[in-house]
KETOR-623902 format. One record per residue (C-alpha): residue in three letters; chain; z, x, y. Coordinates in nm, 4 decimals, always signed. Layout:
! residues N
<rec><code>Ala</code><unit>A</unit><w>Z</w><u>X</u><v>Y</v></rec>
...
//
This chain:
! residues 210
<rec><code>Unk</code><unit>A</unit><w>+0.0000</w><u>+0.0000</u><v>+0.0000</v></rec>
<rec><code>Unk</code><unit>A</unit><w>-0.1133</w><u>+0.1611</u><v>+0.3667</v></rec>
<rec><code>Unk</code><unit>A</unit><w>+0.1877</w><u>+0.2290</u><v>+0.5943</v></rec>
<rec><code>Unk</code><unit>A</unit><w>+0.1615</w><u>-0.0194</u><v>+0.8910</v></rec>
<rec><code>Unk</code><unit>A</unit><w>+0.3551</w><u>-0.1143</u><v>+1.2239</v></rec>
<rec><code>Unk</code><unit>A</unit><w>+0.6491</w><u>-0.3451</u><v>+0.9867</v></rec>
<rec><code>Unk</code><unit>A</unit><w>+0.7218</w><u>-0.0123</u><v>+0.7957</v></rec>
<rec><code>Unk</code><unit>A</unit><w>+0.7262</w><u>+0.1533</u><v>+1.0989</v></rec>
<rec><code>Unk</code><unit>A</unit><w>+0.9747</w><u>-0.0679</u><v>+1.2496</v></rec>
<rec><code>Unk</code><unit>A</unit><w>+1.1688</w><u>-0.0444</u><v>+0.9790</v></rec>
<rec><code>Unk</code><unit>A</unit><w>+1.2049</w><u>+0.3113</u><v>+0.9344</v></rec>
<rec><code>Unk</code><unit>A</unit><w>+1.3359</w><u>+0.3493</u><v>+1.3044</v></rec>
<rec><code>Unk</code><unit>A</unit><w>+1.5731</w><u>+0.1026</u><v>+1.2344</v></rec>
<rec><code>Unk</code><unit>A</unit><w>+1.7496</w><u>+0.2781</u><v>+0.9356</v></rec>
<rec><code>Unk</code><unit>A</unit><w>+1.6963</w><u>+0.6092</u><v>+1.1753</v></rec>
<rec><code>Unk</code><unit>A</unit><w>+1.8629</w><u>+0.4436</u><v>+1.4518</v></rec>
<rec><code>Unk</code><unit>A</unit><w>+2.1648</w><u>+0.3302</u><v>+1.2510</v></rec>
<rec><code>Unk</code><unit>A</unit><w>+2.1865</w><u>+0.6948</u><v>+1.1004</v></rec>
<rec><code>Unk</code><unit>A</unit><w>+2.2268</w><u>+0.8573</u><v>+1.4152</v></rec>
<rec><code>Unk</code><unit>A</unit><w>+2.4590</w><u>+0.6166</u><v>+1.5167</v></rec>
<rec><code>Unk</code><unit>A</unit><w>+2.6809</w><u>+0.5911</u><v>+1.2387</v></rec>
<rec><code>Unk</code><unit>A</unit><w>+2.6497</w><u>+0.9527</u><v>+1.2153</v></rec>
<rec><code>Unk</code><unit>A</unit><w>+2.5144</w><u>+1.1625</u><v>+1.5747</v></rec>
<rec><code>Unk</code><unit>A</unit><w>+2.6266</w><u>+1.4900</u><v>+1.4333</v></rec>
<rec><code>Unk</code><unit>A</unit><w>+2.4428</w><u>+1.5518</u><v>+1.0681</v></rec>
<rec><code>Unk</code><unit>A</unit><w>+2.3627</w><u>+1.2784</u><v>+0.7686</v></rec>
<rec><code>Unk</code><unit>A</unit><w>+2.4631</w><u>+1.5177</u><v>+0.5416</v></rec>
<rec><code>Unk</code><unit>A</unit><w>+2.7949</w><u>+1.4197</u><v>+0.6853</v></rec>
<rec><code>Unk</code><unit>A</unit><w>+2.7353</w><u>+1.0524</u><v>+0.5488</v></rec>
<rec><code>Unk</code><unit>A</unit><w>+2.7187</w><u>+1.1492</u><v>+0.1996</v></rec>
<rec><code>Unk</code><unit>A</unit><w>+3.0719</w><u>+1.3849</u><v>+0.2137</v></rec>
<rec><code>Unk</code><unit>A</unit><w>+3.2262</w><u>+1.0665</u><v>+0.3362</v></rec>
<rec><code>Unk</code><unit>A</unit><w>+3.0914</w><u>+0.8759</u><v>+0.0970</v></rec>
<rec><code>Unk</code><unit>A</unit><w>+3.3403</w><u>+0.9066</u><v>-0.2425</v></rec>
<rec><code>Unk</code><unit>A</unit><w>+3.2595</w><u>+0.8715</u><v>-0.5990</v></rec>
<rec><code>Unk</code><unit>A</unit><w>+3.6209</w><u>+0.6324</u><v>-0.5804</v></rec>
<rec><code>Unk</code><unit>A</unit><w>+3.4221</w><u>+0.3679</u><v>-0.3033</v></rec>
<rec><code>Unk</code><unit>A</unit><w>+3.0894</w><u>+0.3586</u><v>-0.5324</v></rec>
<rec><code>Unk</code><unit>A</unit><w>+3.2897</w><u>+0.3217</u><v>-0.8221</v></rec>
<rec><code>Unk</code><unit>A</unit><w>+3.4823</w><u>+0.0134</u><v>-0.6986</v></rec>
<rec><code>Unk</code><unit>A</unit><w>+3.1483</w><u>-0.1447</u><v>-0.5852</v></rec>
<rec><code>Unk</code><unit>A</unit><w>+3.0295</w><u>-0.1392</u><v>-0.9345</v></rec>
<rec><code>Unk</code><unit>A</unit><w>+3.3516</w><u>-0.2992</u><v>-1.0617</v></rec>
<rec><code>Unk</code><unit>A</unit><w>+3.3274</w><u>-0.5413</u><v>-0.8219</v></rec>
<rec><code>Unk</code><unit>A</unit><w>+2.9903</w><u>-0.6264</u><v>-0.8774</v></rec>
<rec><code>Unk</code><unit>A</unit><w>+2.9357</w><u>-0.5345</u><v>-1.2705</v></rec>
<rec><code>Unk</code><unit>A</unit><w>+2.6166</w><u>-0.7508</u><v>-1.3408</v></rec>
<rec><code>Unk</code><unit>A</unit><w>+2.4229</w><u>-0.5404</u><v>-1.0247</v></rec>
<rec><code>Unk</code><unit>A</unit><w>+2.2090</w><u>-0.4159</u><v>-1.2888</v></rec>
<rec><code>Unk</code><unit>A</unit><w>+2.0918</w><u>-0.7293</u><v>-1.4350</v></rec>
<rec><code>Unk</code><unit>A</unit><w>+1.7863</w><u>-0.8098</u><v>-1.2955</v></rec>
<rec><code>Unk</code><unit>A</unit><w>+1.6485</w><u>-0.4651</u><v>-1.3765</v></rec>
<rec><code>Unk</code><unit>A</unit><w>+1.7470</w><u>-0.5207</u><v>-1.7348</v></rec>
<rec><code>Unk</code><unit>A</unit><w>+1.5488</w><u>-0.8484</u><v>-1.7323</v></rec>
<rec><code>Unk</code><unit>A</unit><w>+1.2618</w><u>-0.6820</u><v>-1.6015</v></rec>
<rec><code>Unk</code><unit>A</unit><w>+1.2498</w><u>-0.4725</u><v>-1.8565</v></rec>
<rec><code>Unk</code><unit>A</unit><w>+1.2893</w><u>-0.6662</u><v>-2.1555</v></rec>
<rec><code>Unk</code><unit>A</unit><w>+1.0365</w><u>-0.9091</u><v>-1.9863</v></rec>
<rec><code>Unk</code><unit>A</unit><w>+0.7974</w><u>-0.6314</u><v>-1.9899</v></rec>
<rec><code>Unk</code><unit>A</unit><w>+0.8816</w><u>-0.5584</u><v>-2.3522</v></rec>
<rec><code>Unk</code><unit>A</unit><w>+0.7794</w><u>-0.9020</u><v>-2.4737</v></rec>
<rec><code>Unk</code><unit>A</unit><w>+0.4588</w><u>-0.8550</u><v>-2.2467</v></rec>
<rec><code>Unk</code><unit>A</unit><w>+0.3914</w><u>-0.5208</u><v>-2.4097</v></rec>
<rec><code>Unk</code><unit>A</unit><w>+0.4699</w><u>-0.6693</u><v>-2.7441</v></rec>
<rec><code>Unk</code><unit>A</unit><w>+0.1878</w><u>-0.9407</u><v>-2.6684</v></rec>
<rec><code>Unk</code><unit>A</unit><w>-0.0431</w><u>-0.6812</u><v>-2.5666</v></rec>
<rec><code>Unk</code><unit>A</unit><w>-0.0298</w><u>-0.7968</u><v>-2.2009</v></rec>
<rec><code>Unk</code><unit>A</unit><w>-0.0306</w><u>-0.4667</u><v>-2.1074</v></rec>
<rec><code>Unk</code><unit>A</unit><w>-0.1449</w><u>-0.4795</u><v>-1.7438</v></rec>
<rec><code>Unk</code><unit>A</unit><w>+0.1399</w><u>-0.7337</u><v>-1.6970</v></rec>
<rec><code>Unk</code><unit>A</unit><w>+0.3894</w><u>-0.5105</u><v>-1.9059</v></rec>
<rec><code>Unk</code><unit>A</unit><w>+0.3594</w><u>-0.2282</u><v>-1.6616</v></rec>
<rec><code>Unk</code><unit>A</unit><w>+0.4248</w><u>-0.4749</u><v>-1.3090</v></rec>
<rec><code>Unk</code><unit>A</unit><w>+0.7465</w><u>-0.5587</u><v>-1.5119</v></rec>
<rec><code>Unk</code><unit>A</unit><w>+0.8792</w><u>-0.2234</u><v>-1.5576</v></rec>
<rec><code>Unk</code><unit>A</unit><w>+0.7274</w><u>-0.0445</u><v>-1.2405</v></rec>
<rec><code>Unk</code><unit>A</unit><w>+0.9372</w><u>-0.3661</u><v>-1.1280</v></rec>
<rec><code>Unk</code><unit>A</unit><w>+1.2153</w><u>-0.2179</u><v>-1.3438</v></rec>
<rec><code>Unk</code><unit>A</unit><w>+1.2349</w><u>+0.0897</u><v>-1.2302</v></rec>
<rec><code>Unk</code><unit>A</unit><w>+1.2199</w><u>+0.0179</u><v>-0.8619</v></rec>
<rec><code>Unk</code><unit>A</unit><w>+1.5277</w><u>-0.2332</u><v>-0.9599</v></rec>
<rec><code>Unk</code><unit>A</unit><w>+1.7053</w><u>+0.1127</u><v>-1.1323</v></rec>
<rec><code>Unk</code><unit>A</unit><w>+1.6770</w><u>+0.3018</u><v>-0.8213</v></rec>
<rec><code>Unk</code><unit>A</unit><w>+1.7137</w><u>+0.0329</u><v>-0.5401</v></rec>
<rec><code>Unk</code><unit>A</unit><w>+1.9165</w><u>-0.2123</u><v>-0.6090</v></rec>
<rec><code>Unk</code><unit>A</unit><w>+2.1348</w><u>-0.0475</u><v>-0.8819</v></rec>
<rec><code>Unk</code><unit>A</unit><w>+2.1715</w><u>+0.2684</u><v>-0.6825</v></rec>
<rec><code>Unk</code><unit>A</unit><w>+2.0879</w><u>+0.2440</u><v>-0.3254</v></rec>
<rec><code>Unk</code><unit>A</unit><w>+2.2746</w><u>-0.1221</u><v>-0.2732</v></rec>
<rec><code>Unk</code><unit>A</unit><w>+2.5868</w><u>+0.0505</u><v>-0.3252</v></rec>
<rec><code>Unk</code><unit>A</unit><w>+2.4982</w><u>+0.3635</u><v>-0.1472</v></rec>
<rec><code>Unk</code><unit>A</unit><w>+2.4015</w><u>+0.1519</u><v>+0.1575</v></rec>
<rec><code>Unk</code><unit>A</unit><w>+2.7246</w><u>-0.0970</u><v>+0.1335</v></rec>
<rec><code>Unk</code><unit>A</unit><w>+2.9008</w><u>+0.2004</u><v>+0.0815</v></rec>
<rec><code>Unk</code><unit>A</unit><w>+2.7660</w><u>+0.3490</u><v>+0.4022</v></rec>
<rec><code>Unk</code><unit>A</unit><w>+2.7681</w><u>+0.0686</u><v>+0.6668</v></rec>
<rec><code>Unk</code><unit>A</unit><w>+3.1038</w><u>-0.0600</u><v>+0.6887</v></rec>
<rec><code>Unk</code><unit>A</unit><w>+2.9905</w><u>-0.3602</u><v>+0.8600</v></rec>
<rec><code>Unk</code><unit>A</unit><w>+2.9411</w><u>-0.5858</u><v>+0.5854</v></rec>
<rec><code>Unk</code><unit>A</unit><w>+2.6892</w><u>-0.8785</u><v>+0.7700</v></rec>
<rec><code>Unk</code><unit>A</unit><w>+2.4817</w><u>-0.5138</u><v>+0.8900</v></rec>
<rec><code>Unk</code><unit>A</unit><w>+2.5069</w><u>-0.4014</u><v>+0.5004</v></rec>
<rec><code>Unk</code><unit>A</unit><w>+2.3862</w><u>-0.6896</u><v>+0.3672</v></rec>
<rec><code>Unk</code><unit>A</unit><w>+2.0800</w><u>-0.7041</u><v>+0.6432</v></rec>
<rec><code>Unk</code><unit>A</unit><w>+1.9643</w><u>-0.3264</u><v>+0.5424</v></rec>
<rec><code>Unk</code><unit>A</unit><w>+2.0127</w><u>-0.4168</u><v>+0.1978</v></rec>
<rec><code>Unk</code><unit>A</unit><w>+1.7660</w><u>-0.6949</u><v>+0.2162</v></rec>
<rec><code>Unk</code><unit>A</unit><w>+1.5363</w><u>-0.4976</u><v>+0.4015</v></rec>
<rec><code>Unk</code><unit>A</unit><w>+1.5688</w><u>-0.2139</u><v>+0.1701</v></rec>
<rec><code>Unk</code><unit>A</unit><w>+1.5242</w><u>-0.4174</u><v>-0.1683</v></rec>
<rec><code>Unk</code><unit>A</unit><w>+1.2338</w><u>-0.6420</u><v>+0.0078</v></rec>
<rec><code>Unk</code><unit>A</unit><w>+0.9706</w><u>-0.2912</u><v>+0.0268</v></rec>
<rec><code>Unk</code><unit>A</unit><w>+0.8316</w><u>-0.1729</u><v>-0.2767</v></rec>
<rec><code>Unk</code><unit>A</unit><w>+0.8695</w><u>+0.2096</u><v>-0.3198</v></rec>
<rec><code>Unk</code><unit>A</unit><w>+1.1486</w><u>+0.4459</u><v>-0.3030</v></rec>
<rec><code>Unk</code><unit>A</unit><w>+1.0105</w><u>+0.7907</u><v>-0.1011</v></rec>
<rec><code>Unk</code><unit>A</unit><w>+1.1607</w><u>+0.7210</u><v>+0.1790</v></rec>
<rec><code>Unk</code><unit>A</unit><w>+1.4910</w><u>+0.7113</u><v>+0.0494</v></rec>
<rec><code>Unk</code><unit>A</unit><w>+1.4897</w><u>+0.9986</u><v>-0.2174</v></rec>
<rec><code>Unk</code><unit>A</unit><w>+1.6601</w><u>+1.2092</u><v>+0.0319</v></rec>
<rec><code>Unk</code><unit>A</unit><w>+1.9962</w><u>+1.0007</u><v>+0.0255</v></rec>
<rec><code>Unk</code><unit>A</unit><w>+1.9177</w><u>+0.9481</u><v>-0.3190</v></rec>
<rec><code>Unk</code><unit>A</unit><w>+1.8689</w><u>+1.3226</u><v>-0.4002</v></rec>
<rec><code>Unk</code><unit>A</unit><w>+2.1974</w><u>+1.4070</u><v>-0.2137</v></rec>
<rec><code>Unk</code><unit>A</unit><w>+2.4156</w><u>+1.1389</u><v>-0.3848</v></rec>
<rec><code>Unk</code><unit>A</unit><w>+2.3120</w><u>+1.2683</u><v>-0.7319</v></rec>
<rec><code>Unk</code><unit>A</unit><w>+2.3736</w><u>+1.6432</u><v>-0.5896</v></rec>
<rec><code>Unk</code><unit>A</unit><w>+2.7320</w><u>+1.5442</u><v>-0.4752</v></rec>
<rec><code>Unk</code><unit>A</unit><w>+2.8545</w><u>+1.3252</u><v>-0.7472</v></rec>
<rec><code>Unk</code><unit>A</unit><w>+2.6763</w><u>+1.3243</u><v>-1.0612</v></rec>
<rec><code>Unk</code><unit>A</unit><w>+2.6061</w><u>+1.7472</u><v>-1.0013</v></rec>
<rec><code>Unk</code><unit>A</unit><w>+2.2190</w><u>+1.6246</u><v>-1.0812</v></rec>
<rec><code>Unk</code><unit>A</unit><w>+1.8907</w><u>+1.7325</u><v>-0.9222</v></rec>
<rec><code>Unk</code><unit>A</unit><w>+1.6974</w><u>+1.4063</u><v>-0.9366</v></rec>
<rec><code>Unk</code><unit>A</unit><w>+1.3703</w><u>+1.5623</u><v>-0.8297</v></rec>
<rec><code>Unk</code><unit>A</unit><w>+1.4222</w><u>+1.8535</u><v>-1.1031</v></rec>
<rec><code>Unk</code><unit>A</unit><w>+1.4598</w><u>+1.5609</u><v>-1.4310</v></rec>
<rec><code>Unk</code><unit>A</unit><w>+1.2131</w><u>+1.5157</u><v>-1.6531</v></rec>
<rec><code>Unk</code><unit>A</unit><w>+1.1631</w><u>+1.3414</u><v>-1.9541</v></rec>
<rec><code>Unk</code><unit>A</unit><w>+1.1336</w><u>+1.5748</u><v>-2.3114</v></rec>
<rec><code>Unk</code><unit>A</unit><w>+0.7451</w><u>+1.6161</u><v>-2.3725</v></rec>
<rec><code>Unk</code><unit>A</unit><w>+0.6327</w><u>+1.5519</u><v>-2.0037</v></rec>
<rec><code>Unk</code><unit>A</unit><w>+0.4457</w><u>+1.7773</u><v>-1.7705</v></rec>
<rec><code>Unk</code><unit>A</unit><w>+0.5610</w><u>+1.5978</u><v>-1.5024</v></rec>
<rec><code>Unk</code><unit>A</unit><w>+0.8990</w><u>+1.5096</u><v>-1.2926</v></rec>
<rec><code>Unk</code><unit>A</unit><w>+1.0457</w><u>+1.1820</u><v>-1.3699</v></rec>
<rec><code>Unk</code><unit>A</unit><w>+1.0018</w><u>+1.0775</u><v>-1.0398</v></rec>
<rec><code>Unk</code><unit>A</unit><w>+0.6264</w><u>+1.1698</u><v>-1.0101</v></rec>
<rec><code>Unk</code><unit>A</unit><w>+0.5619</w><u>+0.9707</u><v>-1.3246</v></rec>
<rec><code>Unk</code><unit>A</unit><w>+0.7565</w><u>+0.6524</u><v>-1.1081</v></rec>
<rec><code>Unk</code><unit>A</unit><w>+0.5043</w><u>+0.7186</u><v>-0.8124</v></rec>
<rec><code>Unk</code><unit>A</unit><w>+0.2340</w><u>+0.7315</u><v>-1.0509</v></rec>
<rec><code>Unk</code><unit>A</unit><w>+0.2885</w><u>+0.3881</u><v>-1.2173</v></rec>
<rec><code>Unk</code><unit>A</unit><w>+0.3674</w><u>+0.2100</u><v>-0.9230</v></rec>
<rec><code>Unk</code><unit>A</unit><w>+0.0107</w><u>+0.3342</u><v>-0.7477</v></rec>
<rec><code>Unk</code><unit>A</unit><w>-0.1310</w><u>+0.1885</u><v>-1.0807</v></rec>
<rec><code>Unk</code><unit>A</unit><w>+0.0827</w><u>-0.1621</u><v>-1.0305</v></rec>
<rec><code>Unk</code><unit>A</unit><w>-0.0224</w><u>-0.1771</u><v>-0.6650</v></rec>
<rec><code>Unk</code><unit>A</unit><w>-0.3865</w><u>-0.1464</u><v>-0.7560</v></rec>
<rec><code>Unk</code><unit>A</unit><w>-0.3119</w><u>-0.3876</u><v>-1.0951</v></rec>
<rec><code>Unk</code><unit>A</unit><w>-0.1439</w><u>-0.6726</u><v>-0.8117</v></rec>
<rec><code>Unk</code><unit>A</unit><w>-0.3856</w><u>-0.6183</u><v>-0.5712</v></rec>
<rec><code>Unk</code><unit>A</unit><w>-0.7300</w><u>-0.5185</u><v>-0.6550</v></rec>
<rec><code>Unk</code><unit>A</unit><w>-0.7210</w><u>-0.7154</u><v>-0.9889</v></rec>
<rec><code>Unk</code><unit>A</unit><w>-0.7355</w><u>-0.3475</u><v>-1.1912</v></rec>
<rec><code>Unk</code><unit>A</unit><w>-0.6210</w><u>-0.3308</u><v>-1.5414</v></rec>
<rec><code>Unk</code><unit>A</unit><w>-0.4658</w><u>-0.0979</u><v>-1.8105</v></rec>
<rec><code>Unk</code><unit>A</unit><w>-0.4576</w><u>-0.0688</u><v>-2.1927</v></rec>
<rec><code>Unk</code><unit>A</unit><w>-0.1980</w><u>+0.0404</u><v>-2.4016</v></rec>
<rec><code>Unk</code><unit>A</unit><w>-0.1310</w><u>+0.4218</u><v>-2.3444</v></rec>
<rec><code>Unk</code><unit>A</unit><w>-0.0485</w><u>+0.3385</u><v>-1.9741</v></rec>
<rec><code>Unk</code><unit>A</unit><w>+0.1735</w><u>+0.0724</u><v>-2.0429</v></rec>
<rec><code>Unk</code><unit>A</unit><w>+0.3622</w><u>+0.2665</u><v>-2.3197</v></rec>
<rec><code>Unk</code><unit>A</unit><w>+0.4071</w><u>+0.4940</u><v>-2.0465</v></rec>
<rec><code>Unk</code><unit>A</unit><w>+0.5524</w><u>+0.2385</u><v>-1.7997</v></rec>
<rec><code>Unk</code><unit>A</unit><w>+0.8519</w><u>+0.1331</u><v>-2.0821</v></rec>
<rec><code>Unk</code><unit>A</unit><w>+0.9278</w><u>+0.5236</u><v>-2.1490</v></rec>
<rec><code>Unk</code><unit>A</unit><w>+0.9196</w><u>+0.6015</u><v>-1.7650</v></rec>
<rec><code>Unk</code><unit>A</unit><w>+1.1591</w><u>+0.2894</u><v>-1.7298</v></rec>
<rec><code>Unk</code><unit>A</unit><w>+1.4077</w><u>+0.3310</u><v>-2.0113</v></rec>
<rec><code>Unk</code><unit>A</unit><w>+1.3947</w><u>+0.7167</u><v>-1.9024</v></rec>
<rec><code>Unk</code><unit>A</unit><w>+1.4873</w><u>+0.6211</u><v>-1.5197</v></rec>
<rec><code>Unk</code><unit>A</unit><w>+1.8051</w><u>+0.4461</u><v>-1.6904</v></rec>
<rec><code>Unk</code><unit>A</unit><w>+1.8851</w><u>+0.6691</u><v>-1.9462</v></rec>
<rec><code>Unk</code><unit>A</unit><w>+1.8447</w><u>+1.0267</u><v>-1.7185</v></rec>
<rec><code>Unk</code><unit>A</unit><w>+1.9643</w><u>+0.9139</u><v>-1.3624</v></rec>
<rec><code>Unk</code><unit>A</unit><w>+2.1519</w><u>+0.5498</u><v>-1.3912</v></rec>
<rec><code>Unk</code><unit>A</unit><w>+2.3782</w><u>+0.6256</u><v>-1.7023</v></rec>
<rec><code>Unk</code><unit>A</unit><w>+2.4888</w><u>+0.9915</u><v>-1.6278</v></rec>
<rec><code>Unk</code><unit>A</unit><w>+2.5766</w><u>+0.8623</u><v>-1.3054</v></rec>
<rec><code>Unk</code><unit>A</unit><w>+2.7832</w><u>+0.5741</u><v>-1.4082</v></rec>
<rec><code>Unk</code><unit>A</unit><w>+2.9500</w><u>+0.7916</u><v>-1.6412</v></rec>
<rec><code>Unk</code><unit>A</unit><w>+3.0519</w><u>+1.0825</u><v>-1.4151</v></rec>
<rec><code>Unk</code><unit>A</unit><w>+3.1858</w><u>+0.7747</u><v>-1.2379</v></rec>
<rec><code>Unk</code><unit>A</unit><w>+3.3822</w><u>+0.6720</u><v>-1.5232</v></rec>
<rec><code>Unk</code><unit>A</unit><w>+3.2178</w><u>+0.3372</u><v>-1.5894</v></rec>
<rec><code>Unk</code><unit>A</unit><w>+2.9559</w><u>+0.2354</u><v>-1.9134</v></rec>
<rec><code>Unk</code><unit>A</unit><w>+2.7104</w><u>-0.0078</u><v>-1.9651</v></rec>
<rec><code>Unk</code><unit>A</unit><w>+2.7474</w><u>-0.3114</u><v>-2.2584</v></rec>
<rec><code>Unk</code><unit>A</unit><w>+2.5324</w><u>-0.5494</u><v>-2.3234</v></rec>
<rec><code>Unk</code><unit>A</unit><w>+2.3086</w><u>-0.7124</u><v>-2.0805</v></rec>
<rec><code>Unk</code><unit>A</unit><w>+2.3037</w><u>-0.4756</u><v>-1.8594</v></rec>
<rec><code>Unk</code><unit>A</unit><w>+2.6876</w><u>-0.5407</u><v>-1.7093</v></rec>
<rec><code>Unk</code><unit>A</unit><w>+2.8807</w><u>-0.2589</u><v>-1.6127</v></rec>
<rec><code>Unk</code><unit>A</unit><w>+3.2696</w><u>-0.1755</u><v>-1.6863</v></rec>
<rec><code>Unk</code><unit>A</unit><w>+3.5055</w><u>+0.0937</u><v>-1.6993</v></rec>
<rec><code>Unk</code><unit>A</unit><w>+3.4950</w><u>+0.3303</u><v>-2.0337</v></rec>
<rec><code>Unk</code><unit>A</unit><w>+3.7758</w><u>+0.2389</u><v>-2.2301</v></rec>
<rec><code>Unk</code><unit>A</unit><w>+3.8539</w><u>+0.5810</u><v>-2.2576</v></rec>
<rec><code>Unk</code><unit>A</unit><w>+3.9308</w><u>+0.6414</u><v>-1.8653</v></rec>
//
């Protein structure tokens, strides 16, 4: 999708409440931000995670049915779920202590497709708590970084949604590895670091063992 005057507007708004939130240096936003305050939000709100996990096994039964061009919107749709809404919603809420100003960036945030402009936070978070380099994970037999792979598929859904293109099976087998590999190598380690496991349908609790 091109980059027009709404994204734009919305970048300088998430600029503009960075430098006021924080004048002096972001970095400063993430060293205030503790692994305790993300790990309450997820206890708080333990089914955060669902709708990702429904896009996902929707795209199963797709893939299953050999809908494959419809198998990879659902877990591009997935993955973007992974990243936004089960990381960067409590990042942001985290963040903005405003809660009516949370909840407006959140909806912005979770109404764009894509992720680039937000692998920066995203990058530093994992850094800080999880002691992971997001950009440097992979999954075992790729040649390329996890993340690439996301950018990849989602250029491929884009074109799928709106120029009517379609895929066969090798690219949507590639869409439900790069999915279950978003949750497997940057959701769960996360959520463990931070104490907390994931049961069935997707809901998310403290390990027993913490």
């Amino acid at each position: 999708m091109s980059y027009d005057e709404r994204d734009a507007a919305f970048d300088e708004m998430y600029e503009q409440i960075g430098r006021e939130l924080y004048p002096d240096h972001k970095v400063q936003a993430i060293n205030e931000f503790t692994a305790e305050r993300l790990r309450s939000f997820y206890i708080s709100n333990p089914r955060v995670m669902r709708p990702a996990v429904d896009a996902l096994q929707e795209g199963k039964l797709l893939f299953n049915s050999s809908h494959h061009s419809a198998a990879v919107v659902f877990f591009v749709t997935a993955i973007e779920l992974l990243l936004k809404a089960t990381v960067l919603k409590p990042v942001v809420h985290g963040l903005i202590h405003i809660e009516g100003l949370a909840n407006i960036v959140v909806q912005q945030t979770l109404g764009q497709t894509g992720f680039e402009r937000y692998e920066k936070l995203l990058s530093q978070l994992y850094s800080e708590l999880a002691g992971i380099e997001l950009k440097s994970i992979e999954r075992n037999g790729s040649k390329e970084k996890l993340l690439a792979e996301c950018k990849s598929l989602q250029e491929l859904r884009n074109k799928i949604i709106h120029q009517g293109a379609t895929c066969g099976p090798e690219q949507a087998k590639l869409g439900l590895n790069v999915s279950v590999a978003v949750y497997e190598l940057i959701v769960r380690p996360m959520l463990f670091k931070l104490g907390l496991t994931v049961i069935e349908e997707g809901v998310i609790q403290p390990r027993s063992n913490m």
